[in-house]
N, C-alpha and C positions, 0 to 999 in steps of 0.2 A: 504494500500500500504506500502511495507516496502523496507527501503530504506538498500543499500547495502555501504560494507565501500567504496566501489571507490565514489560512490552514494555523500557519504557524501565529500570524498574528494576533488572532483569537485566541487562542493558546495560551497567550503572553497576556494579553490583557482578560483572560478569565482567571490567570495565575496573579495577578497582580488583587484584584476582587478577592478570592484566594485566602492572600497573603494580608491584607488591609484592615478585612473585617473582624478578624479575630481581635486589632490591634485597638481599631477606631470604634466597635461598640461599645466595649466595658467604659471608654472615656466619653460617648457618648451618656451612657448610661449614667452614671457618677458623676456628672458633673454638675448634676441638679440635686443631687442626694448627699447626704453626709452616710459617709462610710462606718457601718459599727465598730465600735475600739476592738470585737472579739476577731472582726474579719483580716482588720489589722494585722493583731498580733499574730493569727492565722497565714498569713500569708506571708510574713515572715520565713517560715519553713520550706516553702516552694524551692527557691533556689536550691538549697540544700537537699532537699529530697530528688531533683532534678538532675544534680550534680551527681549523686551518690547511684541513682539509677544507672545513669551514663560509665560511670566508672566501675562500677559491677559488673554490666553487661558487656562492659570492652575486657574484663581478666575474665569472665567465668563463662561466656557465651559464644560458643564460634559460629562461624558466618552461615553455617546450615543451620541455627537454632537449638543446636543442642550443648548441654551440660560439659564443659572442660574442667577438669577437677588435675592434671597434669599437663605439664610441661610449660605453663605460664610461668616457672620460678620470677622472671625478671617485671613481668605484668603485676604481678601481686606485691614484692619489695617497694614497686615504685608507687602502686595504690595506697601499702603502710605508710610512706614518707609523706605523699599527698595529703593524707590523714591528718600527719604530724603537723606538717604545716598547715594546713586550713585551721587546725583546732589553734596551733599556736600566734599565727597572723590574722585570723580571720578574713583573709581577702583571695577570691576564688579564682584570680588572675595571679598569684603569684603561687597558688598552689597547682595551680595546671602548667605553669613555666617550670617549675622544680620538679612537678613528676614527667615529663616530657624529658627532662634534660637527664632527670635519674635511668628512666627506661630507656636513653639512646646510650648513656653509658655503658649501663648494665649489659646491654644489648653487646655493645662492641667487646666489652669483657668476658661475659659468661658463651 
């Protein structure tokens, strides 16, 4: 099947719609309403819970969907150190810069 330029340009701006809405309702929504202190504190967590998923799923899950429980040695070292830092800096940009740098290490050594 071959796709034609409107093909694609539809495409791009139904991806764009997409991509918008999830961004510009909630601000739609909330911008007339006072947010609860509970949802606040609640969403607090997200990042964190988002982050932890991603980093579980990149050591313990391989690209067919199933369970790795070996051979990650250097995947898992670098997810303990990420750990270490996020709990010890709290900031989710220097904890992904030191486990990247830890696992290419690791990588080139082990």
């Amino acid at each position: 099947m071959e796709y034609s330029s409107l093909d694609h340009l539809l495409i791009i701006i139904l991806g764009f719609f997409v991509a918008f809405a999830p961004r510009y309702l909630p601000l739609l929504f909330f911008s007339k309403r006072q947010i609860p202190e509970w949802f606040n504190d609640w969403m607090k967590y997200v990042p964190i819970s988002l982050f932890t998923a991603l980093v579980v799923k990149g050591i313990f899950i391989s690209s067919k969907y199933t369970l790795v429980t070996s051979g990650n040695l250097t995947l898992i070292i670098g997810g303990l150190v990420v750990i270490l830092i996020a709990y010890w800096t709290r900031s989710m940009a220097m904890s992904v810069i030191v486990g990247l740098v830890t696992v290419m290490i690791l990588t080139l050594i082990i």
